[in-house]
C-alpha positions in Angstrom: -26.3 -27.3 17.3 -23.0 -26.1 16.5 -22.9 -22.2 15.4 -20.1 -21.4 13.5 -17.5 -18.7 11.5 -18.9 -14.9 11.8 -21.1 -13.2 14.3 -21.6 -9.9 13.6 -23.6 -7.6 15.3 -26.5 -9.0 17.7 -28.3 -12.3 17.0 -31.6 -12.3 17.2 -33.1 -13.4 20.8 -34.8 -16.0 19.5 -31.1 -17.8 18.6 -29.7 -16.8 22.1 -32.7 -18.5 23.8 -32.5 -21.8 21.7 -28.4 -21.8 22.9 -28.8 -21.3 26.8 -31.7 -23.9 26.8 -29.3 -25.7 25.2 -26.8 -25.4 27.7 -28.7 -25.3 30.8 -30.2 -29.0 30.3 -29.9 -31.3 33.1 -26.9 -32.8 33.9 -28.6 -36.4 32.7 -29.3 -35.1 29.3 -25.2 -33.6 29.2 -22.4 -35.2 28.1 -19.9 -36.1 31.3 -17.6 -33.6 30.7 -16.7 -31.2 32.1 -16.5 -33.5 35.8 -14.2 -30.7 37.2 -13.5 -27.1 37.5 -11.7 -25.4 34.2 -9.1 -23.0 34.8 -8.9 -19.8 32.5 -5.7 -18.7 32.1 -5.5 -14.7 31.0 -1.7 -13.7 29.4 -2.0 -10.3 30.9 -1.9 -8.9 34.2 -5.5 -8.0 36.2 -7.6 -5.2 35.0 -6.4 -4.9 31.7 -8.2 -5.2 28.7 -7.6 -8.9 28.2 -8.2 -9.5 31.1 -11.5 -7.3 31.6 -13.0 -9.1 28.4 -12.3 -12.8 29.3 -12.8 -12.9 33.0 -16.0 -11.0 32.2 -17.2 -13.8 28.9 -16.0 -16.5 31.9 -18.4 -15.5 34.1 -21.6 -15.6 32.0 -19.7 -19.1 30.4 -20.4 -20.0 34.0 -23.1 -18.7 34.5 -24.8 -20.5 31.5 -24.0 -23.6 31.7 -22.9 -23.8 35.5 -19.2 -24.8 34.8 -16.7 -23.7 37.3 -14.3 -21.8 35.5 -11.4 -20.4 37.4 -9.2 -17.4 36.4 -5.5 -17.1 36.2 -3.6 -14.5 35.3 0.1 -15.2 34.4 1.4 -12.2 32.4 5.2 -11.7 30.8 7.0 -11.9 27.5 3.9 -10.9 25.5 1.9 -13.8 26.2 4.2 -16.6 25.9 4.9 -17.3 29.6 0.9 -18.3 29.3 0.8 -19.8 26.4 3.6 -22.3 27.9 1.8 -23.5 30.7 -1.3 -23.9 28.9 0.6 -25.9 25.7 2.2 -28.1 28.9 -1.5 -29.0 30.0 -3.1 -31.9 28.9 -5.7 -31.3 25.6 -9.0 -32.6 27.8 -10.5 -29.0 27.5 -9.9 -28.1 31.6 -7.0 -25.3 30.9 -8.0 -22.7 28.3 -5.7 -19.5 27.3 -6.9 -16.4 27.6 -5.7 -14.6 24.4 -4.8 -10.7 22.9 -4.6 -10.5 18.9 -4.8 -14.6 18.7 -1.9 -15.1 20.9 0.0 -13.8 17.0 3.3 -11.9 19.1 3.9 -15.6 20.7 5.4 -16.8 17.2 6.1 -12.9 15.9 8.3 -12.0 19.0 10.2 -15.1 19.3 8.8 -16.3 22.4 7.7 -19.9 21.0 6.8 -21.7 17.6 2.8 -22.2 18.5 0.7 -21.3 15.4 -2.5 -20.2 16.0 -4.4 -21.6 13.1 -3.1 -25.6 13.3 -2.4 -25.7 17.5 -5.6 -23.7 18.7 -9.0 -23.3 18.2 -9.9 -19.2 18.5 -13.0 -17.7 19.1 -12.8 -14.3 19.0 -15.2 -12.1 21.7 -14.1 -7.9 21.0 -11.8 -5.8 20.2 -10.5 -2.5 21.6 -9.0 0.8 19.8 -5.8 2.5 20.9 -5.0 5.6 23.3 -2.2 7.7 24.2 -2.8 9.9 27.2 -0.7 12.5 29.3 -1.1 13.6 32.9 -3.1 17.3 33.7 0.6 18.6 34.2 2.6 17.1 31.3 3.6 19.6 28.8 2.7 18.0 25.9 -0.5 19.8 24.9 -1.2 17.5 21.8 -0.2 15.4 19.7 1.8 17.6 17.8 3.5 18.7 21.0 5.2 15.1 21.3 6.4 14.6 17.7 7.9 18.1 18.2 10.2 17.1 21.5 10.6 13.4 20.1 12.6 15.0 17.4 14.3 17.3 19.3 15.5 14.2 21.8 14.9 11.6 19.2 14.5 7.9 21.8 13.9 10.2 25.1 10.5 10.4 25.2 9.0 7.2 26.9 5.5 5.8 26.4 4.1 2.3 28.6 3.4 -0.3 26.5 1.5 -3.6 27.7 4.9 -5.5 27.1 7.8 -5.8 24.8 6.8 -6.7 21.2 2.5 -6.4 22.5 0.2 -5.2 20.4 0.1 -1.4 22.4 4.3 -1.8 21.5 3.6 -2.5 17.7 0.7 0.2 18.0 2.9 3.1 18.8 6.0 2.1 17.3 4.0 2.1 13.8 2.8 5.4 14.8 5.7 7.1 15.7 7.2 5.7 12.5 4.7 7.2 10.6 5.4 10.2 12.2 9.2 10.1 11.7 10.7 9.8 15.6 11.8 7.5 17.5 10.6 6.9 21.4 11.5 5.1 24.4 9.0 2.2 25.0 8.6 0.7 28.8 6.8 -2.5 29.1 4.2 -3.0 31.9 2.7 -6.4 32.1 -1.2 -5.6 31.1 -2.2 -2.5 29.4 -4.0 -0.9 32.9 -0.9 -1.0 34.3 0.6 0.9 31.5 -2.2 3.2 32.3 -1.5 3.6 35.8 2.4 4.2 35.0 1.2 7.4 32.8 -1.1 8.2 35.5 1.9 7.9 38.3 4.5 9.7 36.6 6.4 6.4 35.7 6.5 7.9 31.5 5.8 10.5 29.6 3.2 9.4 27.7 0.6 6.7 28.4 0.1 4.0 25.9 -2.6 1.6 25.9 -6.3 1.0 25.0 -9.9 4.0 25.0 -11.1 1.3 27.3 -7.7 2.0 29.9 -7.9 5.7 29.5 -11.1 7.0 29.5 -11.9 6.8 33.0 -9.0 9.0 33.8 -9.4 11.1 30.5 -13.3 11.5 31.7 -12.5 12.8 35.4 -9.8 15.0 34.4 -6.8 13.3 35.7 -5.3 12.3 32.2 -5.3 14.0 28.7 -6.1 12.3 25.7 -3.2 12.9 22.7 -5.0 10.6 20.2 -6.7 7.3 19.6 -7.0 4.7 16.3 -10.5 5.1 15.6 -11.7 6.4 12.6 -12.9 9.6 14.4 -12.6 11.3 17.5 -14.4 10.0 20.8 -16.7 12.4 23.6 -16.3 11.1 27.0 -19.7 11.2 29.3 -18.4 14.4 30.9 -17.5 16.0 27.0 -13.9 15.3 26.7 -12.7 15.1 23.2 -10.2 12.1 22.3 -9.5 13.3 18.9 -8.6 10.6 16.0 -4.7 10.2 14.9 -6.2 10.6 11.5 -6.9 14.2 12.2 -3.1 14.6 12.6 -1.6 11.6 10.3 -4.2 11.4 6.9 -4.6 8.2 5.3 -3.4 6.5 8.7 -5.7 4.1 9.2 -4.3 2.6 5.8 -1.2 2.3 7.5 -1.8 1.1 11.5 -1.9 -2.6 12.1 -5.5 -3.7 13.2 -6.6 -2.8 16.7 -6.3 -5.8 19.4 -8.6 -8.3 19.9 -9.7 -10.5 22.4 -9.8 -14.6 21.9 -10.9 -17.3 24.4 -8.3 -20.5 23.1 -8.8 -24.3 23.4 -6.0 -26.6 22.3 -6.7 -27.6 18.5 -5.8 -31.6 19.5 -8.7 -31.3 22.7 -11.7 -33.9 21.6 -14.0 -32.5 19.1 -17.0 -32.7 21.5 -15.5 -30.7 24.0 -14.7 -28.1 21.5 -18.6 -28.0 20.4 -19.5 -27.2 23.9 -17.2 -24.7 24.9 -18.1 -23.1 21.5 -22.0 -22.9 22.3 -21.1 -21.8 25.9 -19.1 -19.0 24.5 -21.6 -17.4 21.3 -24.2 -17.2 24.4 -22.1 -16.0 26.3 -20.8 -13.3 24.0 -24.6 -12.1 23.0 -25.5 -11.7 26.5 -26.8 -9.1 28.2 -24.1 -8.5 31.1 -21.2 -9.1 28.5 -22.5 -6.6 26.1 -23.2 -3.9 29.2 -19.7 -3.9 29.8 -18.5 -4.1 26.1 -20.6 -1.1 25.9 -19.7 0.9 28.8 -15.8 0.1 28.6 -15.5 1.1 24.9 -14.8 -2.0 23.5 -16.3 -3.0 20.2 -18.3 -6.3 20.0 -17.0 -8.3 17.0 -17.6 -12.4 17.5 -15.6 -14.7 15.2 -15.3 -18.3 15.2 -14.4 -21.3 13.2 -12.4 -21.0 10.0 -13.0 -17.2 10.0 -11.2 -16.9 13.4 -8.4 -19.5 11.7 -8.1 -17.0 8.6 -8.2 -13.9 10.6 -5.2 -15.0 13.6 -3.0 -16.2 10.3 -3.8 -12.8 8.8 -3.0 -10.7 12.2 0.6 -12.8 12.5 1.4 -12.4 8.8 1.0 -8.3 8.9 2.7 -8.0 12.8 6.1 -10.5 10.6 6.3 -7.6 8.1 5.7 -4.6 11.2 8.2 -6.2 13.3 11.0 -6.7 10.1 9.8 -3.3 8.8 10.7 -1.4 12.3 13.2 -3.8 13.0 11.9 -4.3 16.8 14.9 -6.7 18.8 13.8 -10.0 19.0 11.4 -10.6 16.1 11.6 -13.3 13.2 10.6 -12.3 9.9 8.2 -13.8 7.7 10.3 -15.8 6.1 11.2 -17.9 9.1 7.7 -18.3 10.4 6.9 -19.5 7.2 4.6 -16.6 6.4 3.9 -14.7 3.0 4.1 -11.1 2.7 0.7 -9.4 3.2 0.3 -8.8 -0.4 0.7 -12.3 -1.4 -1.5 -13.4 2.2 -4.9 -14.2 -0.5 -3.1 -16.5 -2.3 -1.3 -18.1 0.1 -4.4 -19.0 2.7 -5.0 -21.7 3.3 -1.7 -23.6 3.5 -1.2 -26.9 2.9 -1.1 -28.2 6.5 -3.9 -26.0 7.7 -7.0 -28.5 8.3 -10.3 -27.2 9.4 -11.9 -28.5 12.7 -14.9 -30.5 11.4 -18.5 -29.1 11.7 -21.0 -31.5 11.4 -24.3 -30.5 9.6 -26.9 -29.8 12.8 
C-alpha cells in the first residue's frame, strides 16, 4: 500500500509495522527489482548535513528491506555536479540523488535547467535551522559585534558557506541584507566543512547549520552569534544560541525557509519502482535509529511526499528566483527565465500547466 503527501509528526506503530512487514517479505513474494546494488549519490561533501541525513535514511532503507544501497558523495557547484551524473544515469531506479532544498539552487544558480516538480520525484526526510559561530578568540562578542565591523569594512568580513549560491549562501546573504552590510562569502563544499573552516581559522565567521555547530558551541571551542529558529537554543552543557529574532524583529517573516533534506528518484523511472522506494523510505524515516539521530543532531523531522513534496520544491525555487534577483547574487536567473511567478502570485500560479502528478492508485 502506497502512503502518500504529508507526514507529520510520528505515525502510529501500528502503521510502521504494517510497512516493514511489507518490505521484509520474501524475495518470492517481491517484485524482481531491485537485482543489483543502488548507488546513493549525496551533492555535498561527507559529514555534512546532507549528507548526515541521507546516508543515515540509506542505511535503515537497507536495513529494511535488505537492498544494497551504496553512498557517493560528489559535491561542487551547489549540487549540480550531482545532479549531472545522476540525470546521465539511466531512469531504472539504481542511481538516486541525494538532495538539499529539492535540488531548487540547480535551476536558481544557473547550474542546469532540471525542475524539480516534472524531472524528479522528492520525498522529503528533515530539515535543519541555521548557525553562525566564531572561534573562543574571535572578537566579535555577538551578533551586534559583526554588523558593527561589517559596516566599518563593508565586504571584509568573511563567513563559510556550503557553496556558492547554497542554501547557508542565500541564508546569510538575506541576513546580512536585513541587517544593511555587505560580507565576504567563501564556499566550502558541505556545510561541516564550512564548520571546520570557522573552527581552523580559514574565516571570520562560521556559517552553516545548529546541527554543524553545536558540538563545537557545546565543548567550548566555538561561540554561537545566532541561529534561524524562532527562539534561542541551550546546548547539553547550557550554552545559549540565541535566536536572530532577538536582534532582527519580524525576521523570520523575512528569511527564506531553512534547508531541507530530499531522497530523489528520476520522475520518468517505472512507476513500480517509485512505489517501493517510497514505502522503503516513510519506514525508514519513522524509525527508531533515524529519529535518534534527527533528535540528537538538531534536525527537525518533517516527512513530505507526493504532490505536497511537488508543491513545496516549486515553492522553495520560486522564493530562492526572487532572493537571488533581489540580492543580485552573480550567476542567478530570475524568475522570469525559469518560468517562475513571483511569490505573491505562487497560489495562483501552482499547478502549471505541464506539471502532472505521479499516479497513486487507490490501495
Amino acid at each position: 500500500m502506497l502512503l502518500e503527501s504529508v507526514f507529520r509528526g510520528s505515525l502510529k506503530r501500528s502503521i510502521y509495522a504494517a510497512l516493514v512487514a511489507v518490505l521484509v517479505l520474501p524475495a518470492a513474494a517481491q517484485a524482481q527489482w531491485p537485482e543489483r546494488p543502488i548507488t546513493l549519490v549525496v551533492m555535498y561533501a561527507p559529514g555534512g548535513g546532507t549528507d548526515t541525513v541521507l546516508r543515515t535514511l540509506a542505511a535503515e532503507m537497507a536495513a529494511i528491506t535488505g537492498w544494497r544501497i551504496n553512498v557517493q558523495n560528489r559535491p561542487g557547484a551547489a549540487g549540480s555536479l550531482a545532479t549531472r551524473y545522476v540525470v546521465n544515469r539511466p531512469a531504472d531506479g539504481y542511481t538516486w540523488l541525494g538532495a538539499s532544498s529539492f535540488n531548487k539552487y540547480s535551476r536558481v544558480g544557473g547550474g542546469g535547467d532540471s525542475r524539480p516538480w516534472t524531472d524528479w520525484y522528492y520525498m522529503q526526510a528533515a530539515t535543519a535551522i541555521g548557525s553562525w559561530a566564531v572561534r573562543p578568540d574571535s572578537p566579535f562578542e555577538s551578533f551586534g559585534d559583526v554588523i558593527a565591523a561589517a559596516r566599518e569594512r563593508p565586504g571584509e568580513i568573511t563567513i563559510s558557506t556550503s557553496g556558492a549560491g547554497g542554501q547557508w549562501h542565500e541564508l546569510a546573504a538575506v541576513v546580512a541584507d536585513l541587517a544593511g552590510v555587505e560580507l565576504k562569502y567563501v564556499p566550502y563544499g558541505s556545510g561541516q566543512q564550512a564548520a571546520l573552516a570557522g573552527l581552523n581559522g580559514e574565516v571570520d565567521i562560521a556559517g552553516g547549520g545548529v546541527h554543524e555547530h553545536i558540538q563545537f558551541i557545546d565543548s567550548g571551542q566555538m561561540r554561537s552569534l545566532q541561529q534561524s529558529s524562532a527562539t534561542e537554543i541551550t546546548t547539553p552543557s547550557g550554552k545559549v544560541m540565541p535566536a536572530l529574532a532577538d536582534f532582527i524583529p519580524g525576521v523570520r517573516d523575512r528569511l527564506p525557509p531553512n534547508g531541507t533534506y530530499n531522497l530523489g528518484i528520476r520522475r520518468d523511472t517505472p512507476w513500480e519502482i517509485i512505489q517501493q522506494v517510497e514505502q522503503a523510505f516513510l519506514a525508514a524515516a519513522q524509525s527508531d535509529a533515524f529519529r535518534e539521530m534527527v533528535d540528537r543532531r538538531h534536525f527537525v523531522a518533517d516527512t513530505m511526499t507526493g504532490a505536497a513534496a511537488d508543491r513545496r520544491a516549486a515553492e522553495l525555487e520560486t522564493l530562492s528566483a526572487a532572493t537571488f534577483e533581489r540580492l543580485a547574487i552573480p550567476g542567478a536567473q530570475n524568475a522570469e527565465e525559469l518560468g517562475l511567478p513571483s511569490p505573491d502570485e505562487f497560489d495562483a500560479w501552482w499547478p502549471p500547466e505541464d506539471y502532472v502528478p505521479l499516479p497513486h492508485p487507490t490501495p
